[in-house]
C-alpha positions in Angstrom: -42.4 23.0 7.3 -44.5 21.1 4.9 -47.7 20.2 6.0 -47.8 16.9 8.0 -48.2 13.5 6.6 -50.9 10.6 7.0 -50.2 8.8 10.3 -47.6 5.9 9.7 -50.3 2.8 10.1 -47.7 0.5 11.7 -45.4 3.0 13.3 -48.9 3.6 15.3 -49.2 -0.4 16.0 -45.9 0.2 17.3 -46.5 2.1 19.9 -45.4 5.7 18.5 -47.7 8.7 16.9 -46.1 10.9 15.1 -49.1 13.1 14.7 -49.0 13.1 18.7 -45.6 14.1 18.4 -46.0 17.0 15.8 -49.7 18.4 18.0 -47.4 18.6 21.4 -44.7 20.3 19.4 -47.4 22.7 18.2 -49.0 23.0 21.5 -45.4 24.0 23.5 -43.9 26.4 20.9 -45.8 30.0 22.3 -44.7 28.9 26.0 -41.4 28.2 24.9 -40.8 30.9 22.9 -41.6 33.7 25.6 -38.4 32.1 27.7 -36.5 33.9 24.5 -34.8 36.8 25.3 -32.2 39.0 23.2 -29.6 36.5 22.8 -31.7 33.5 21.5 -31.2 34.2 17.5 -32.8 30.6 16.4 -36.0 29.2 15.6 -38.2 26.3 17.3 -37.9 23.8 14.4 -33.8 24.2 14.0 -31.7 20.8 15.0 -30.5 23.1 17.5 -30.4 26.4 19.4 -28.7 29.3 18.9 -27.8 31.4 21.8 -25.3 34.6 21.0 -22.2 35.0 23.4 -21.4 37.1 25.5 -24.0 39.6 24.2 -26.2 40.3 21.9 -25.0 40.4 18.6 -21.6 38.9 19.3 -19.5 37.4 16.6 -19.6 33.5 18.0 -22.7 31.6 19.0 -23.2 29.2 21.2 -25.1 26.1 19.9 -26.8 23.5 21.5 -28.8 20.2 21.3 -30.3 17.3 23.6 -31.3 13.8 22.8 -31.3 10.5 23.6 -31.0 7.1 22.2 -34.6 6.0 22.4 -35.9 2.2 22.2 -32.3 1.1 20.7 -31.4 0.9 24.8 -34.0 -2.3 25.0 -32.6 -3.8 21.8 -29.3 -3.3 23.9 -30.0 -4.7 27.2 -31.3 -7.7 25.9 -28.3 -8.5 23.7 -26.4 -7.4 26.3 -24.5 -5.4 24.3 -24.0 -1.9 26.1 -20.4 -0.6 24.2 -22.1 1.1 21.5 -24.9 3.3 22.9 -22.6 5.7 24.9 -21.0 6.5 21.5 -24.5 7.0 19.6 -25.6 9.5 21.8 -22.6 11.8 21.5 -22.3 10.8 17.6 -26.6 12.2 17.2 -26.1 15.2 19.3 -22.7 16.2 17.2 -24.5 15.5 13.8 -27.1 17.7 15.3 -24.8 20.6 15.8 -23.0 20.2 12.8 -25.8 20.7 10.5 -25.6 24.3 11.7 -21.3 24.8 10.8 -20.9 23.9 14.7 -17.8 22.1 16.5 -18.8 21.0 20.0 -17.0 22.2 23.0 -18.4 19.9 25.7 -20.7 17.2 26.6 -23.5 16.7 29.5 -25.0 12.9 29.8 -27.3 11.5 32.1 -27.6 7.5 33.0 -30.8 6.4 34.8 -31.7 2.9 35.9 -33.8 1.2 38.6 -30.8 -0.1 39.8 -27.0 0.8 38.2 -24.7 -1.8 37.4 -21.6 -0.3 37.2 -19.9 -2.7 34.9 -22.9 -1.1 32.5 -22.3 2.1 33.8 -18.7 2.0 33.0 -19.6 0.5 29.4 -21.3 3.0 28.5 -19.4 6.4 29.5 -16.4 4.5 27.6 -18.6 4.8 24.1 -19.1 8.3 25.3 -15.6 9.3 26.2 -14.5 7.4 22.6 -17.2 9.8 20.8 -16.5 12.8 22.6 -12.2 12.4 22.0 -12.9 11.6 18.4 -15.1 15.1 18.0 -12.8 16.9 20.0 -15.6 17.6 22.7 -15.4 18.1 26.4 -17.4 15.5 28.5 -17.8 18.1 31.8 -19.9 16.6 33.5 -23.4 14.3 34.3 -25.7 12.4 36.0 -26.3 9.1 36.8 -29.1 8.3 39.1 -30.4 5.0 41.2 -34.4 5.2 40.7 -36.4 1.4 42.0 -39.2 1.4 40.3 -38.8 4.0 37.9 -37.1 1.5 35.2 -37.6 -1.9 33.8 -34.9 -4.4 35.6 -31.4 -4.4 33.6 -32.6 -1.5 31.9 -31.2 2.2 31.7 -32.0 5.5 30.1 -29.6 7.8 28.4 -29.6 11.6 27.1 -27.3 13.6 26.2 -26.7 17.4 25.8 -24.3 19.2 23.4 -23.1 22.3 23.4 -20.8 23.6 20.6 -19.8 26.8 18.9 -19.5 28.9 15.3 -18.4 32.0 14.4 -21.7 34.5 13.1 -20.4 34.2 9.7 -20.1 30.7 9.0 -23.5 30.0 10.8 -25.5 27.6 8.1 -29.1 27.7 9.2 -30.7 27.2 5.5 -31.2 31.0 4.7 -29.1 31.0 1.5 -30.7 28.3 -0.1 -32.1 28.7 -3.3 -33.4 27.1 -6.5 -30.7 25.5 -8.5 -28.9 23.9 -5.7 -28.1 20.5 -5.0 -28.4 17.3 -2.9 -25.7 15.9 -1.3 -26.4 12.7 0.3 -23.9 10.2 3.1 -24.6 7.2 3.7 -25.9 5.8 7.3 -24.3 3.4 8.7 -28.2 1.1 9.5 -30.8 2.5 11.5 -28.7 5.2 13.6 -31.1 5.4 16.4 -34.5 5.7 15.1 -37.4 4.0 14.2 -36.2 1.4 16.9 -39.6 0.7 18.0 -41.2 0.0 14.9 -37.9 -2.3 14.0 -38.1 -4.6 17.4 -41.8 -5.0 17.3 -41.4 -6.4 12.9 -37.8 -8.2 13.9 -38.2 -9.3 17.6 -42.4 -9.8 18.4 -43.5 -10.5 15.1 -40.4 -12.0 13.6 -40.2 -13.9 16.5 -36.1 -13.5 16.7 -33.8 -13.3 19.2 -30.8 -10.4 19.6 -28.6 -13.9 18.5 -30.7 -14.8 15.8 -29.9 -14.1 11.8 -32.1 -11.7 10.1 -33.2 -14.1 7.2 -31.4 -12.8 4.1 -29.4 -10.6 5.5 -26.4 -12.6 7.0 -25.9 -10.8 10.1 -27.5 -11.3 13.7 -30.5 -8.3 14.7 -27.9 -7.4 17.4 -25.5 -6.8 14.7 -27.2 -5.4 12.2 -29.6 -3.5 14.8 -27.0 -2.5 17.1 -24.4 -0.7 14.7 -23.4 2.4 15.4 -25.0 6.0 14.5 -22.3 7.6 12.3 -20.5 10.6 13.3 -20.2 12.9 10.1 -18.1 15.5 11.6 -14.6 14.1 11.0 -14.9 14.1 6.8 -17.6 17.1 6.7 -16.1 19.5 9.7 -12.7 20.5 7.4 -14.9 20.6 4.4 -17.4 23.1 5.3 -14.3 25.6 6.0 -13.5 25.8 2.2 -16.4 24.4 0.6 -19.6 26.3 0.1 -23.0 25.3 1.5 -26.0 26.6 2.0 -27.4 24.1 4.6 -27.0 20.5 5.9 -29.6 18.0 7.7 -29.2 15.3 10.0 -31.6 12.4 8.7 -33.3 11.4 12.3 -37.1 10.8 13.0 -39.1 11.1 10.3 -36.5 10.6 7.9 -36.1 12.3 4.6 -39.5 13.7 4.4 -39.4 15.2 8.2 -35.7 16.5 8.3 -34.5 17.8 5.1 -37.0 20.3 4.7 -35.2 22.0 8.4 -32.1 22.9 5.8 -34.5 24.9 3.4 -36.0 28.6 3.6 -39.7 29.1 2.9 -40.5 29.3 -0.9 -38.2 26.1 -1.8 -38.4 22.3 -1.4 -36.3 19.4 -2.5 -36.5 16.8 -5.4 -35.1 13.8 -3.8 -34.4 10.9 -6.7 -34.6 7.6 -4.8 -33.2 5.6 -7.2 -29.9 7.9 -6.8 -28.9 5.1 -3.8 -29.5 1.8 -3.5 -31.4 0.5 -0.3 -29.2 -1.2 2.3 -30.4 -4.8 2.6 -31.8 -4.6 6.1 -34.2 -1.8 6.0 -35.6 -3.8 2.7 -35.5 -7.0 5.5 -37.7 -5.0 7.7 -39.4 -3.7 5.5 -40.5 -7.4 3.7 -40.6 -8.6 7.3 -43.2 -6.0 8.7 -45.5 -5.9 5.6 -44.6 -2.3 5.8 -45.0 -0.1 2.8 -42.3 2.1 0.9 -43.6 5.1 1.6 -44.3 4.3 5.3 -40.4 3.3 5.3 -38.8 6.6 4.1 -41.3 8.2 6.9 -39.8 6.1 9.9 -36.7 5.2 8.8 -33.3 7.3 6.6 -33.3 4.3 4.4 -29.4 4.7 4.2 -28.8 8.6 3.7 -27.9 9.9 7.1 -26.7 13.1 6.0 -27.3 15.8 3.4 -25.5 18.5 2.1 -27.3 21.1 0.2 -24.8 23.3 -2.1 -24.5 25.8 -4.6 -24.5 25.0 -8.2 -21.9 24.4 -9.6 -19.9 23.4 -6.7 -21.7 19.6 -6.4 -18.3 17.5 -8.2 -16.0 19.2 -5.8 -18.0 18.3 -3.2 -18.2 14.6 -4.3 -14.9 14.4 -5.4 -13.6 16.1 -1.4 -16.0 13.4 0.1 -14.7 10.7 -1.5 -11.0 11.6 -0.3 -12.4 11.4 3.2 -13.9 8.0 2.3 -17.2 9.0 3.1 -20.0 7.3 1.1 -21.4 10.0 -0.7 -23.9 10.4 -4.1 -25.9 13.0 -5.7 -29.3 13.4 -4.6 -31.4 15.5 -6.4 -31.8 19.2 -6.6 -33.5 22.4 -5.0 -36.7 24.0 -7.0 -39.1 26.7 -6.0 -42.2 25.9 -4.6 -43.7 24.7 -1.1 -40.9 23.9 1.5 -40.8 20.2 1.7 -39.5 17.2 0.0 -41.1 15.8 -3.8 -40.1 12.5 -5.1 -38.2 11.7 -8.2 -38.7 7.8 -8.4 
């Protein structure tokens, strides 16, 4: 991983460190990584785990994930606006998997509130239940629990856990790439479900908006614009990955660009990212005007409209492009892979 970046001056006023988040990582990694035994064949650092089944060495490996939905929930509860969030989880946790050549197999979620409304309740597992039929994933099991006290009033918490599978020799964990390939990016579909708390404290406390209210220049309401849905990229990338080549993929979360494409390289390599290869959907520029925040502060919180990248062999970057747009997915070339320091360069 490249070495971490300034502090994010109003992602701080916003309540979140990410140089708190990176030192606890660093702290937890030893303890966690004596819990490995035999079976566990992937790294702390991968957007998921890889756990080799039924033995060590075994042709398919299990691979897993956990997340949540993060501050988007309060955006949610006071828009009122539940149907969506059930469906983000599952879509994050499947991006997360697929990154890695995995198909989920089932689905753990747990829903916890001070007090559960079950007309919420019911809301949400639909958007879960819609996610998991259209990845073709299991939802087994969960747990919803009554805690007074423990949440905000008409407020809930959600997480998620994945687990998925690939066969050994179509794992993609970022080990064959090399200089000479390229970017691949998809398009997001808004914020996903990061940088939430950064975007409510610019929109809602500072902008002084309500969910209701129209972003100005933008044309939509901040529940509408805020509230869309975190893309699932399996449906148009899943076939494609069984007859295309690629040498790694990476699901643009927290930290954006900068944080999560460098996961998808080896050691020895980093990407050239050309920014003006996309053009910046209007409502990160809205925040982004809105907040006083600056551009490079922006690519660090947010994905900035790329929510997805492919990295593949030379060569093979038209077929790729011309296979995406059969699927209909958004899709534009990024850049390309050189030697040097793993992490991300700029081409402006």
């Amino acid at each position: 991983m490249s070495e971490p970046r300034p502090v994010a001056p109003r992602y701080e006023q916003a309540g979140v460190s990410l140089k708190s988040g990176r030192e606890s990582v660093r702290r937890i990694k030893e303890r966690v990584r004596s819990t490995f035994g035999p079976r566990v064949e992937s790294q702390i650092g991968s957007f998921a785990g890889f756990f080799s089944y039924p033995t060590p060495g075994s042709e398919r490996l299990l691979v897993s994930s956990m997340d949540g939905v993060g501050t988007k929930l309060r955006l949610a509860a006071q828009a009122g606006r539940w149907e969506g969030v059930g469906y983000d989880l599952v879509s994050h946790c499947v991006n997360d998997i697929l990154v890695h050549g995995a198909r989920p197999i089932f689905f753990l979620d747990y829903i916890g509130a001070g007090k559960l409304d079950p007309d919420v309740v019911e809301t949400v597992i639909a958007g879960l239940v819609e996610a998991c039929n259209e990845a073709g994933c299991a939802l087994i099991g969960g747990e919803t629990a009554e805690m007074p006290g423990m949440y905000s009033p008409g407020e809930l918490d959600l997480v998620g856990c994945i687990v998925g599978e690939v066969e050994r020799a179509r794992l993609v964990n970022g080990r064959a790439a090399s200089a000479g390939d390229r970017l691949i990016g998809l398009a997001s579909q808004g914020l996903h479900t990061n940088g939430y708390s950064l975007a409510r404290r610019v929109v809602l406390e500072e902008g002084s908006l309500s969910p209701g209210d129209p972003i100005p220049g933008l044309g939509k309401s901040v529940a509408d614009a805020l509230l869309s849905r975190h893309h699932m990229y399996l449906p148009a990338v899943g076939p494609l990955i069984e007859r295309l080549p690629v040498h790694g993929m990476a699901h643009i979360t927290g930290g954006g660009i900068p944080e999560n494409l460098p996961r998808a390289l080896r050691d020895g390599i980093r990407a050239r990212v050309r920014r003006s290869a996309w053009t910046i959907p209007p409502l990160f520029l809205a925040i982004e005007r809105m907040g006083g925040i600056g551009r490079e502060e922006m690519f660090e919180v947010f994905n900035m409209g790329i929510g997805f990248i492919l990295v593949v062999p030379a060569g093979s970057e038209e077929e790729w492009l011309a296979a995406l747009r059969e699927t209909g997915e958004p899709a534009v070339p990024l850049g390309g892979v050189e030697e040097g320091e793993r992490g991300v360069v700029w081409d402006d």
